[in-house]
C-alpha positions as CSV (number, residue, x, y, z in Angstrom):
1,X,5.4,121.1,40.3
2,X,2.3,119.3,41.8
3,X,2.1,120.5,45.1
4,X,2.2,117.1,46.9
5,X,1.8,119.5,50.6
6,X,-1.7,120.0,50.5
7,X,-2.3,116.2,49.3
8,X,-2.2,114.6,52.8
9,X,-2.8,111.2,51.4
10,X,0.7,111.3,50.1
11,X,1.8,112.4,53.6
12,X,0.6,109.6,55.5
13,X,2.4,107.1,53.2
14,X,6.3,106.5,53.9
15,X,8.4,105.9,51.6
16,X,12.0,103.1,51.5
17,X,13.8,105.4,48.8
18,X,13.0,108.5,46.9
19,X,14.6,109.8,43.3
20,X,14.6,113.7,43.7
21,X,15.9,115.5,40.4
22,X,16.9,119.0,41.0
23,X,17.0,121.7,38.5
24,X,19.5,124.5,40.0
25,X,16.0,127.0,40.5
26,X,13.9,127.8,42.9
27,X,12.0,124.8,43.6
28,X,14.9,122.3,44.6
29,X,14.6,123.3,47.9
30,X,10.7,122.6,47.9
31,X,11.9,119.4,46.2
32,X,14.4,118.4,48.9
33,X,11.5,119.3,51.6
34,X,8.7,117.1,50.4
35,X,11.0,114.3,49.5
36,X,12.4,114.8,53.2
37,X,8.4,114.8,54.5
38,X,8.0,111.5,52.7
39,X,10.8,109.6,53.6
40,X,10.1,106.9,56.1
41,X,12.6,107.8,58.6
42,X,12.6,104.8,61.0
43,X,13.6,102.6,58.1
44,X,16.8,102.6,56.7
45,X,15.7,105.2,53.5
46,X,17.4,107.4,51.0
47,X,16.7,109.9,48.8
48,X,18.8,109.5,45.2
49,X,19.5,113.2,44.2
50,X,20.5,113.6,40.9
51,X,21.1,116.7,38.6
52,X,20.1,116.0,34.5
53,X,22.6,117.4,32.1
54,X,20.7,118.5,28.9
55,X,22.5,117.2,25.8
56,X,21.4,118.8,22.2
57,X,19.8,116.2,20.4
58,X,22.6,116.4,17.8
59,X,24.8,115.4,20.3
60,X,25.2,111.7,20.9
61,X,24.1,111.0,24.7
62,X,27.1,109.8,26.0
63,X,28.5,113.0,25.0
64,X,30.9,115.2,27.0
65,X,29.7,118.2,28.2
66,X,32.7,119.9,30.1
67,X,30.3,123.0,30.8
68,X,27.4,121.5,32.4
69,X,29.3,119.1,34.7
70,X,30.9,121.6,37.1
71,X,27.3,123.2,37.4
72,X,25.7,120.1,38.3
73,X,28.3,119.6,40.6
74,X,28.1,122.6,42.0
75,X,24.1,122.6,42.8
76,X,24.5,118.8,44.2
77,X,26.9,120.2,46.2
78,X,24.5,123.4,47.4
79,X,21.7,120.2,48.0
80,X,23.8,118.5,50.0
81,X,24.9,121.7,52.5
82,X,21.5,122.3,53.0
83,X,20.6,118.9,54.0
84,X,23.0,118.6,56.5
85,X,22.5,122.2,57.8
């Protein structure tokens, strides 16, 4: 992860709307933060969290993957506590 902290030209733009992907390790919460930092807050902004389910290449992509969807539900889920704690 590029650490966009220590890049204050990045800090002193503001963004409209931010697309945050998120993992499930360590560094979502470093994620959530610098997309939070970057967020014009005096505009109505949003940051679009979203959680990539890997399908195996032999797999079409459209395919069902009843395993990896309550995981990704459950770390969206951890995302959004935090946010709002």
């Amino acid at each position: 992860m590029i650490n966009l902290l220590n890049k204050k030209s990045y800090l002193k733009t503001n963004f409209n709307s931010i697309l945050a992907v998120v993992t499930g390790n360590e560094n979502d919460e470093q994620t959530i933060r610098i997309a939070h930092q970057l967020i014009n807050k005096s505009q109505n902004s949003n940051i679009y969290i979203i959680y990539v389910i890997k399908v195996d290449r032999h797999l079409p992509l459209d395919a069902s993957v009843p395993l990896s969807t309550p995981r990704g539900e459950e770390i969206l889920t951890g995302i959004e506590s935090m946010i709002l704690h």
